[in-house]
C-alpha positions as CSV (number, residue, x, y, z in Angstrom):
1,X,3.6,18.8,-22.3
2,X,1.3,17.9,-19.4
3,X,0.4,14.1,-19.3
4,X,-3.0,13.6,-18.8
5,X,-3.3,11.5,-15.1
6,X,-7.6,12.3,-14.9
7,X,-7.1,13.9,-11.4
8,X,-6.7,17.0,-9.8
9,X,-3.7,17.8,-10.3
10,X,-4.0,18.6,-14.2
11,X,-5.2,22.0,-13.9
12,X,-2.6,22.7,-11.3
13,X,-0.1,21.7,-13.8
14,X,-1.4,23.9,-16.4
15,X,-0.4,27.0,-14.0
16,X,2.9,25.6,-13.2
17,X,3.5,25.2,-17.3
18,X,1.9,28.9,-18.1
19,X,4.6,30.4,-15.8
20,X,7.5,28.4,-17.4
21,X,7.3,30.5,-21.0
22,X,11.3,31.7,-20.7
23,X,13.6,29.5,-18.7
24,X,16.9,28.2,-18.6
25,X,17.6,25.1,-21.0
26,X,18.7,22.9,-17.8
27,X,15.4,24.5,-15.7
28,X,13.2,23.6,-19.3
29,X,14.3,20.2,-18.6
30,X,13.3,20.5,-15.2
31,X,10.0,21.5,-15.9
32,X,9.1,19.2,-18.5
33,X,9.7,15.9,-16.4
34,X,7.5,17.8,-13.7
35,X,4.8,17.9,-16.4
36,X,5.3,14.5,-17.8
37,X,5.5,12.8,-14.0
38,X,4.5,15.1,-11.0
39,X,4.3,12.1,-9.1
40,X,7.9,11.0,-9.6
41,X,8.8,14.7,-8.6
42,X,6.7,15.0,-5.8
43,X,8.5,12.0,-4.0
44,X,11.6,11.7,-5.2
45,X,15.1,13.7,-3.7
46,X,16.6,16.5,-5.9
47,X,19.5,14.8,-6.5
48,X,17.0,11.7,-8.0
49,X,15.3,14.4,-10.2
50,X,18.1,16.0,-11.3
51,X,19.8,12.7,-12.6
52,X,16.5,11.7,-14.5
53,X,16.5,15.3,-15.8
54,X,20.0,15.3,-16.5
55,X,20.7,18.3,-14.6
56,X,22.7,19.3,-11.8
57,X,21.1,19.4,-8.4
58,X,21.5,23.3,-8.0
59,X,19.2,23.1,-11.4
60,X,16.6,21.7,-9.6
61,X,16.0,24.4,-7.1
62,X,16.4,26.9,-9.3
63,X,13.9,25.4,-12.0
64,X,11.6,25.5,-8.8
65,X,12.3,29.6,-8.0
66,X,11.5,29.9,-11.6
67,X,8.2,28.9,-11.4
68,X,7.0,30.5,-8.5
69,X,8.1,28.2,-5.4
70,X,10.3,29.1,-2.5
71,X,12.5,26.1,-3.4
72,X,11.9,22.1,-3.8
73,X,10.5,21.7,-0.9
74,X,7.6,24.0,-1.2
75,X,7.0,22.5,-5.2
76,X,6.9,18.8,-3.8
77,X,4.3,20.2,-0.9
78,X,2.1,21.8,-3.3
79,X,2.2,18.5,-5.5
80,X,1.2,16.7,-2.6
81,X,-1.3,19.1,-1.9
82,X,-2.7,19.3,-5.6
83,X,-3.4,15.3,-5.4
84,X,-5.0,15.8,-2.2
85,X,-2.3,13.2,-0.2
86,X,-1.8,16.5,2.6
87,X,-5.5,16.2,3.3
88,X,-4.7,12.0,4.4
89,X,-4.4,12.7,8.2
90,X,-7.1,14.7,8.6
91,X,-10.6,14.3,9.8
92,X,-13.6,13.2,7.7
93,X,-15.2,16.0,5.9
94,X,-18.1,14.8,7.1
95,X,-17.1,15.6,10.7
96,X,-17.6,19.5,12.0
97,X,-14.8,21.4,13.5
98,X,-16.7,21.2,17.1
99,X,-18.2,17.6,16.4
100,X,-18.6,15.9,19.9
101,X,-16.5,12.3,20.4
102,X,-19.5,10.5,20.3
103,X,-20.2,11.8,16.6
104,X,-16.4,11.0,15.8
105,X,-16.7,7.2,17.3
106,X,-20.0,6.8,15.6
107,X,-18.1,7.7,11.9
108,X,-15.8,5.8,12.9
109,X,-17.4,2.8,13.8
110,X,-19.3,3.3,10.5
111,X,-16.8,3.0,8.4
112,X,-15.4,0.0,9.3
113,X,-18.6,-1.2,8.7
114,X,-19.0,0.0,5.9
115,X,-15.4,-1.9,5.0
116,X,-16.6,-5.0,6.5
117,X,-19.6,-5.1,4.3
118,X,-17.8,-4.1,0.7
119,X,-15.2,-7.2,2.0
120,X,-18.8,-9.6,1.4
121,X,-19.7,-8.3,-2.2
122,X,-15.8,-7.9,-3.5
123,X,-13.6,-10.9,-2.3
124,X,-13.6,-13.9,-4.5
125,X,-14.6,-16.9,-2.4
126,X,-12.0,-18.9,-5.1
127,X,-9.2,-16.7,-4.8
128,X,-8.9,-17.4,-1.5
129,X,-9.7,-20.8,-2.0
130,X,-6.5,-20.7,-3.9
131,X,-4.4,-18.9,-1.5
132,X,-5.3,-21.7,1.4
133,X,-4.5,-24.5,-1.2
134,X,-0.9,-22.3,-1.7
135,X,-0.5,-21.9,2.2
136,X,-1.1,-25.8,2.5
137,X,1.9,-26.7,0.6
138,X,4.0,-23.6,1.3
139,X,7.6,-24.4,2.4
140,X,7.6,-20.9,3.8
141,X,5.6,-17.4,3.9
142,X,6.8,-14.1,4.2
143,X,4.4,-11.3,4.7
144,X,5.2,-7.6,4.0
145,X,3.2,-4.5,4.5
146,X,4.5,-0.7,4.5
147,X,3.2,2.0,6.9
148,X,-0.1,0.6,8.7
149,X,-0.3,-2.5,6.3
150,X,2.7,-4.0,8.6
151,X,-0.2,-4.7,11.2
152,X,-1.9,-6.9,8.8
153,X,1.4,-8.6,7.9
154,X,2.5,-9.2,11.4
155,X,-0.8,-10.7,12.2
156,X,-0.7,-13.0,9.4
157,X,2.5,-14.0,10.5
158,X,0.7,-15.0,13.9
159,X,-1.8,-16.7,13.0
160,X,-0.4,-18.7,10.0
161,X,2.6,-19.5,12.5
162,X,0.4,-21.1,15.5
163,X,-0.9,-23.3,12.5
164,X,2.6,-24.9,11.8
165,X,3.1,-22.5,8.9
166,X,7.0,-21.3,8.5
167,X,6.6,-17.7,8.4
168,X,8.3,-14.4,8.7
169,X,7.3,-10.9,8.7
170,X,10.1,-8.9,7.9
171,X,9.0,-4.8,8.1
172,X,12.2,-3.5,6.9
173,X,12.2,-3.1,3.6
174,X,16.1,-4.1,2.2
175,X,15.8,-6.9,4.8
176,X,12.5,-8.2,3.0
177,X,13.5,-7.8,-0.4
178,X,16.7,-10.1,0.4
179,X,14.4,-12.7,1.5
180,X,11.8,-12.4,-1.0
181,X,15.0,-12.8,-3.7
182,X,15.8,-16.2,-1.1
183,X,12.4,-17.5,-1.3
184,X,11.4,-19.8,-4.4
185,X,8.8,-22.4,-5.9
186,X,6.8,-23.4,-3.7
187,X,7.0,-20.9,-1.1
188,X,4.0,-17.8,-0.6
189,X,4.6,-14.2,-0.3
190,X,2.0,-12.2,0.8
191,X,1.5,-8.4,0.1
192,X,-0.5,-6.1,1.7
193,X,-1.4,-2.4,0.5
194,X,-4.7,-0.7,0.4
195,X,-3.9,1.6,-2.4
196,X,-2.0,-1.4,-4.5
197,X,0.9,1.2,-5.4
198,X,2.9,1.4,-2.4
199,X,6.3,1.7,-3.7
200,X,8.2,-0.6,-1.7
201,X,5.3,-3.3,-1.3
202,X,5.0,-3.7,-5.1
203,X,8.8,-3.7,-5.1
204,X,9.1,-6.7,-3.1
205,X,5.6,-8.2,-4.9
206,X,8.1,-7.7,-8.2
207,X,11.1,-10.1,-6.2
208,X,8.6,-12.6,-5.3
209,X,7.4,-12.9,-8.4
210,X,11.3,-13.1,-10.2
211,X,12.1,-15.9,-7.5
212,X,9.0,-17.8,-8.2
213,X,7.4,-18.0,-5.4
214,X,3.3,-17.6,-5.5
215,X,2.3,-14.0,-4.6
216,X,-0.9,-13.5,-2.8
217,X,-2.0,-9.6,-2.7
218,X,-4.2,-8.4,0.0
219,X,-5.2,-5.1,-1.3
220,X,-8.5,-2.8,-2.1
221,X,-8.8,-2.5,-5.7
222,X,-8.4,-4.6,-8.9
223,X,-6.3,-2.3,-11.7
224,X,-3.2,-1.7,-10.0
225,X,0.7,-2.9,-10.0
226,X,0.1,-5.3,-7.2
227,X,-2.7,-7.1,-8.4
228,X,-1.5,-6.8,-11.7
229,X,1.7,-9.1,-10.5
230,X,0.1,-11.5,-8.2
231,X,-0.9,-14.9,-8.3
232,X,-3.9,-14.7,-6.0
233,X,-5.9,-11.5,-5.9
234,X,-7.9,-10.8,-2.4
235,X,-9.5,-7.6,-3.3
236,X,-11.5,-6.2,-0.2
237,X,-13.3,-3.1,-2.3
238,X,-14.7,-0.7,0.1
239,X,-14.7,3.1,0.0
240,X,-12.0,5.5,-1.6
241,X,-9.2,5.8,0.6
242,X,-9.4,9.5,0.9
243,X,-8.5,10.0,5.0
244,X,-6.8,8.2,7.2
245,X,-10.3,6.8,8.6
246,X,-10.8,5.1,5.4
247,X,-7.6,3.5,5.6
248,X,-8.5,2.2,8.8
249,X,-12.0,0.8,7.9
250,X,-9.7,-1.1,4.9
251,X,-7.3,-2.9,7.5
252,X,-10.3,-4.2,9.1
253,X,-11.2,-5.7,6.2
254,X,-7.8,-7.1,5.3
255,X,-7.7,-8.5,9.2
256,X,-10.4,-10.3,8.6
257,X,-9.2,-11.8,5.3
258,X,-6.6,-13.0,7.0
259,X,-8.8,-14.9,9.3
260,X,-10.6,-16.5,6.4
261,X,-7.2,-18.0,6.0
262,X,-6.3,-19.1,9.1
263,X,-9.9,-20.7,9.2
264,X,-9.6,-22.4,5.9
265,X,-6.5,-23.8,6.7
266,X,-7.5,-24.8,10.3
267,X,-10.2,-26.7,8.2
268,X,-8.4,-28.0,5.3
269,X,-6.0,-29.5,7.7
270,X,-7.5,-30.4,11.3
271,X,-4.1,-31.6,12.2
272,X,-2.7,-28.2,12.4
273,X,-5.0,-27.5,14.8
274,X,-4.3,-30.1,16.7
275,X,-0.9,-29.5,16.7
276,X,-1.8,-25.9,17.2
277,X,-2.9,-26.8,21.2
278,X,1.2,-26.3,22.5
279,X,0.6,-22.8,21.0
280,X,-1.9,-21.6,23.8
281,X,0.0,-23.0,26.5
282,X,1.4,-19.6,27.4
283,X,-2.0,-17.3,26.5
284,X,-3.4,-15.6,29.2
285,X,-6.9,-16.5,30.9
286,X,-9.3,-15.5,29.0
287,X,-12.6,-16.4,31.5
């Protein structure tokens, strides 16, 4: 039976399940948990389906063949095709095949402002409030991001650090869910993901929150695991995250939430500032 996920991908399911009227019991099984959760099929191994199918791996492929696919491959290409996620890297639709590069900068540069502006309506002026009242007291922070979001982590790293915070930014993902596990009351982790369901992000969100420490989510929409785990919500908004251009304009936005951190604690606490002088002994001249 096909669950109903409200995308596009339902009616592509509904020709998958009209061509699966007379298989094998182990390809049946196959099918069904493609119906149930494309998602977990379209980014999982075949050995991982095949365990949650209870099938063997051979069944896998074969399930695939049966309902029209060269193989796995090609079935976890056209799911990723049926929820649009192959159309990620490329350009706008808005953009012509022969636009010129002063179109493309110009869509560019418009979408980040367009980011920049959803930031002012959709962050909560008391969640971060409450984050720079947690990075106050925090006996450490760890920052994690996956993919592009690592930028944003890294950067919080540098600019919380220079301020006397103890930080890390760990991009490896095993390596940061040890530490999150190590962390505790007291200390702030803070996750970044645009789409709020990045797999490992919420993963580690999900340690931080185990070990007690206060999880702060940087992220672009309310209604998803990651702000449905943390602490302290900073929810940018802006447009749907479509293309890879929309992504951008988001990390914009969560670059600059970062700074109305570092600010707020630069003002909570003028002695971090202060102390912060040593850290700009070795920046280059900026006249």
């Amino acid at each position: 039976m096909i669950q109903d996920i409200g995308n596009g991908i339902t009616a592509w399911l509904g020709t998958v399940e009209a061509r699966s009227g007379d298989l094998a019991a182990s390809e049946a099984k196959v099918v069904a948990l493609l119906l149930a959760d494309p998602f977990f099929v379209g980014t999982s191994t075949t050995a991982q389906v095949a365990a949650r199918a209870g099938v063997s791996a051979p069944s896998v492929v074969r399930a695939a063949r049966a309902v029209g696919f060269a193989g796995f491959s090609e079935l976890k290409l056209e799911i990723a095709r049926a929820r649009g996620a192959t159309e990620f890297f490329a350009p706008p639709g808005s953009l012509a095949a022969d636009a010129s590069t002063a179109t493309v900068l110009e869509s560019a540069v418009r979408t980040g402002t367009e980011a920049l502006t959803a930031l002012g309506g959709a962050v909560d002026p008391a969640e971060i409030e409450k984050a720079v009242e947690a990075l106050c007291s925090a006996g450490q922070m760890l920052a994690y991001g996956a993919g592009p979001s690592a930028t944003v982590a890294a950067d919080a790293v540098f600019r919380l650090r220079a301020l006397g915070v103890r930080t890390a930014s760990i991009p490896d993902h095993e390596s940061a869910m040890i530490a999150t596990r190590l962390s505790g009351p007291g200390d702030v982790v803070i996750a970044v993901s645009s789409t709020g369901r990045t797999t490992t992000t919420v993963a580690v969100a999900d340690a931080a929150v185990a070990a007690g420490a206060t999880l702060i989510a940087v992220t672009n929409r309310d209604g998803t695991p990651l702000s449905a785990l943390a602490d302290i919500v900073l929810t940018v908004g802006g447009p749907p995250l479509s293309s890879q251009m929309a992504a951008a304009g988001s990390r914009l936005a969560h670059l600059v939430t970062i700074d109305c951190l570092a600010a707020g604690l630069a003002l909570r606490e003028p002695d971090r500032v202060r102390r912060a002088e040593r850290a700009g002994l070795d920046l280059p001249d900026f006249t």
